[in-house]
C-alpha positions in Angstrom: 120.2 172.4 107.5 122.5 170.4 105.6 122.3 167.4 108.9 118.8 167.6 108.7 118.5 167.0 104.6 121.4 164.2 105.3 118.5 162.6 107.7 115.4 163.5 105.6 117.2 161.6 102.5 118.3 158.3 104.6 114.7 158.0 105.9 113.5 158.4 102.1 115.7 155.3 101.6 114.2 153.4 104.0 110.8 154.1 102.7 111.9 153.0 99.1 113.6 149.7 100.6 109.9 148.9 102.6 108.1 149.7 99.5 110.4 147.3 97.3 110.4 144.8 99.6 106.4 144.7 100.2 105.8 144.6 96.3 109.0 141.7 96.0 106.7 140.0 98.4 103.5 140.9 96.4 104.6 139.4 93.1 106.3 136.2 94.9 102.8 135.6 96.4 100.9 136.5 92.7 103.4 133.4 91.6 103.0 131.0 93.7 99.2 131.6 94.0 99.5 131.4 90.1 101.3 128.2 90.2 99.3 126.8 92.4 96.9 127.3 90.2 97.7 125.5 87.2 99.0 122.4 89.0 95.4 122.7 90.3 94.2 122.9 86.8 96.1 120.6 85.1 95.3 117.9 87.7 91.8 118.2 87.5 91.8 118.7 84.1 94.4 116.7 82.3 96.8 114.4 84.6 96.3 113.0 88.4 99.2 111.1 90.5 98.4 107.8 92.7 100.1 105.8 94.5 99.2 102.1 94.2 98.2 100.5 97.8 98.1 96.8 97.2 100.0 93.8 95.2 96.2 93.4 93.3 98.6 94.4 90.0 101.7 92.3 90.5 104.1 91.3 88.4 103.4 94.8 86.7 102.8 97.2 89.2 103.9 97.3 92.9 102.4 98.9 96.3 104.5 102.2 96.6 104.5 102.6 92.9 103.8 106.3 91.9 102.0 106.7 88.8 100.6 109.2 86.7 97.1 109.0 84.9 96.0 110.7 81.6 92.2 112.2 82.6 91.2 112.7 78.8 92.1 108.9 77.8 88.6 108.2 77.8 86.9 111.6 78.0 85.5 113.0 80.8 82.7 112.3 83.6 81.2 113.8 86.5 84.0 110.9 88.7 87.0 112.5 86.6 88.3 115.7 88.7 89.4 114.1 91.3 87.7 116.2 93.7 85.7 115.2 97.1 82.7 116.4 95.3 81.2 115.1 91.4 81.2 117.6 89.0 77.5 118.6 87.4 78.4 117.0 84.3 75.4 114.7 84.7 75.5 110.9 83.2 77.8 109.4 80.4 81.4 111.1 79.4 82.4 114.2 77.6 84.0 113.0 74.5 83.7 109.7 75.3 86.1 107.1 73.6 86.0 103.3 74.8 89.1 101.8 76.5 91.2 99.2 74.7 90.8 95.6 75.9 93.9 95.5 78.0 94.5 98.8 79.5 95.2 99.4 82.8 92.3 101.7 84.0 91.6 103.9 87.4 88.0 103.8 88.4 85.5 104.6 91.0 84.7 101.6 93.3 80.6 101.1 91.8 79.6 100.2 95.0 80.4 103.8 96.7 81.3 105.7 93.9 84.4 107.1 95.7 86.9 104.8 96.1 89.9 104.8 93.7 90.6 101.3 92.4 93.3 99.7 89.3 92.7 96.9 87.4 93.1 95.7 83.8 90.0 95.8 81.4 89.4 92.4 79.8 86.4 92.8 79.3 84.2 95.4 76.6 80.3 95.8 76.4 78.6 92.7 74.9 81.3 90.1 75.8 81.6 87.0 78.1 84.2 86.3 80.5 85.0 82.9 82.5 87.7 81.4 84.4 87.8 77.9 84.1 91.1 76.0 86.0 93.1 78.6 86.2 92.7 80.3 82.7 91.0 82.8 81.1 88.2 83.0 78.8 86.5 85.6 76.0 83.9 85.0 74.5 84.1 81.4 74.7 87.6 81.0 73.6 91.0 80.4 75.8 93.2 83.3 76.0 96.4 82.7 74.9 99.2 82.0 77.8 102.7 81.3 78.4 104.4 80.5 81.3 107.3 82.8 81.8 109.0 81.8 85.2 108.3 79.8 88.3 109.6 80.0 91.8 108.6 80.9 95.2 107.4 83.6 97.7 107.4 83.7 101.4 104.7 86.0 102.4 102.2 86.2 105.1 100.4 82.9 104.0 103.9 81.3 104.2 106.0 80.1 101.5 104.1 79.2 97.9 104.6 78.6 94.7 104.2 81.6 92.3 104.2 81.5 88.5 104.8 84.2 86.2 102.5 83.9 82.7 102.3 86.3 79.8 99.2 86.6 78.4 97.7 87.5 74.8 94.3 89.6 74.5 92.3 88.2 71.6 93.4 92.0 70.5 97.0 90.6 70.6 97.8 93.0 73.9 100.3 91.2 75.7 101.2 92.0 79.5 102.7 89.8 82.0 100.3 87.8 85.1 101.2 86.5 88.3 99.7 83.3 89.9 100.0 81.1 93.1 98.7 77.8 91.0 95.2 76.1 90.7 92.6 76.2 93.5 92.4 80.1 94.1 88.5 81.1 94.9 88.2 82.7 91.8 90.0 80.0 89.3 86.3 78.8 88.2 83.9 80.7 87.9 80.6 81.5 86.5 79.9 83.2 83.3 79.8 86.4 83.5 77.7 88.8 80.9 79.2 92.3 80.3 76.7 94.5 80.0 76.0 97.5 77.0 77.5 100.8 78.9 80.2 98.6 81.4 83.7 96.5 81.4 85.0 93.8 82.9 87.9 94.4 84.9 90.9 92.1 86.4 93.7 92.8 88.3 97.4 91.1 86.6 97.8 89.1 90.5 94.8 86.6 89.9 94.8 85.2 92.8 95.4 88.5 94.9 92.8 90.7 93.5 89.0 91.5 94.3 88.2 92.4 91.2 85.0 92.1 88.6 84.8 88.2 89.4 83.3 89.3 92.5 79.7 90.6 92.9 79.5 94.5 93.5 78.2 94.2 97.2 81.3 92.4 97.9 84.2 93.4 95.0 84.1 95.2 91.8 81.3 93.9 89.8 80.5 95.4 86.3 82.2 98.8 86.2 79.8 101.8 84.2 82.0 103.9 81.8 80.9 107.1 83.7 83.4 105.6 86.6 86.2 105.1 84.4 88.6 108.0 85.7 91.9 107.4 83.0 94.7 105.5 82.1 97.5 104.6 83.9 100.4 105.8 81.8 103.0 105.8 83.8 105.4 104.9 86.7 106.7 108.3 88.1 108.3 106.9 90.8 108.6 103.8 93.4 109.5 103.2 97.0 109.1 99.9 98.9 106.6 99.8 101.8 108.1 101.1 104.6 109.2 104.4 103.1 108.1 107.6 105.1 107.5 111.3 103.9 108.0 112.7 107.3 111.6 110.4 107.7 113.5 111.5 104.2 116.6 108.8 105.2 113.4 105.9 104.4 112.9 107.7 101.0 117.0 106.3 100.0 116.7 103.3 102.1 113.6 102.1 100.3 113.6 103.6 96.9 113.5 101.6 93.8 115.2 103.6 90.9 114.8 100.8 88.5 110.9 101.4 87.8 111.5 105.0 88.0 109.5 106.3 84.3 108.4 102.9 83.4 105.6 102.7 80.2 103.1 101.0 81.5 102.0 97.9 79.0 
C-alpha cells in the first residue's frame, strides 16, 4: 500500500506539472495575441512606419530611411489605415485639419489610389505655383533661396554638378533643397492652379522627383485631401541601400546611426 500511494502521488505531480504548463502556454498566447493587437491598433489608428524607396527627398530624406508617420496630423480618411482595403468612411476627413505649407506629407498616388508617395506641400487650395529658371514661385512671387553648398556627384548619369539651397515658404518654413543646376524638365513650367479641396506637392530633389509638376496620368498631379495619409515626423532609423533583413551582418555594414531619431523639418 504505502508503494502504491508513493506512485499514485508522483503521477498527481505530473498531472499538476501538464496542467501548469498548458495554462503557462495559454496566458503567453493571450499576450502575444494581445500585443499583437494593439501594435495592430495603434498602426491603423495613430502611427504607421515607411521606408523611403527613392532620392525624390534628398538632401533631407534618404532611400533606406525609416520613418514614422503621425495618422491623426490631418484627421482621418477612408486612405488612412493603411490597409489593402479603404475603410467605409466615405468622402472628405474625420476631423479634418489642413496641412501647413511645408510639411512633408504621405499620400495616395491620385492616379491609383494605392500607392504610397512623399513629397513636400508647397502648395494650399486657391494658390498658384510656377517654376521659372530654376526657382520657385507662389502666388506670383519668388520664394526666397540661398545657396548653401556646391559640389559634385557621381551617380548613374555620371559625374554632375549638385547644389544644396535652403529655401523660405512665404510662411517662413525653411528646409534645405537639392539641385543639379538649370535645364532640368521641370525648371519652367506652366502655371499651375491649385484647386479648392487639393495641394500642390514637391519633392526637396527638384530635379529627381515626379511630383505635382507632372500631370496625374503621368506623376502626381493635384493631390485631394482625402489621400493625404499623415505627417512624416520622424527618422526611426536608416540603412544604406544594400542592407538585407534576411543577412543581419548588412544591417552593421550599412547602417547609418547618424539620422537615427532625426525631427523631420
Amino acid at each position: 500500500m504505502p508503494a502504491a500511494a508513493k506512485v499514485h502521488v508522483r503521477g498527481e505531480d505530473r498531472d499538476d506539472d501538464g496542467g501548469s504548463a498548458a495554462s503557462e502556454t495559454v496566458e503567453i498566447v493571450k499576450t502575444v495575441v494581445v500585443a499583437l493587437a494593439i501594435a495592430f491598433v495603434l498602426r491603423v489608428l495613430l502611427f504607421q512606419p515607411f521606408t523611403i524607396p527613392s532620392a525624390s527627398m534628398e538632401p533631407n530624406l534618404y532611400e533606406g530611411d525609416y520613418i514614422v508617420v503621425s495618422k491623426w496630423a490631418y484627421g482621418y480618411s477612408k486612405f488612412s489605415s493603411g490597409l489593402p482595403i479603404n475603410l467605409p468612411l466615405g468622402e472628405g476627413r474625420v476631423f479634418g485639419r489642413a496641412p501647413n505649407r511645408g510639411d512633408i506629407v504621405v499620400f495616395k498616388l491620385p492616379r491609383d489610389n494605392r500607392t504610397d508617395y512623399i513629397k513636400r506641400v508647397i502648395g494650399l487650395p486657391g494658390d498658384t505655383i510656377q517654376m521659372i529658371a530654376n526657382k520657385l514661385y507662389i502666388n506670383g512671387q519668388p520664394v526666397e533661396d540661398a545657396v548653401v553648398s556646391a559640389g559634385e556627384v557621381n551617380d548613374i548619369f555620371g559625374p554632375r554638378p549638385v547644389t544644396e539651397v535652403r529655401e523660405t515658404l512665404p510662411n517662413g518654413r525653411t528646409f534645405m533643397t537639392q539641385d543639379f543646376g538649370p535645364g532640368g524638365d521641370l525648371d519652367d513650367t506652366p502655371v499651375y492652379q491649385v484647386p479648392a479641396g487639393h495641394y500642390f506637392m514637391m519633392g526637396d530633389n527638384r530635379d529627381n522627383s515626379i511630383d505635382s509638376r507632372v500631370e496625374q496620368s503621368a506623376g502626381v498631379g493635384m493631390v485631394p485631401e482625402e489621400n493625404l495619409v499623415g505627417k512624416a515626423e520622424i527618422i526611426m532609423f536608416s540603412w544604406e541601400p544594400g542592407a538585407s533583413l534576411f543577412n543581419p551582418v548588412s544591417w552593421f555594414a550599412n547602417v547609418r546611426p547618424s539620422r537615427f531619431f532625426r525631427v523631420l523639418d
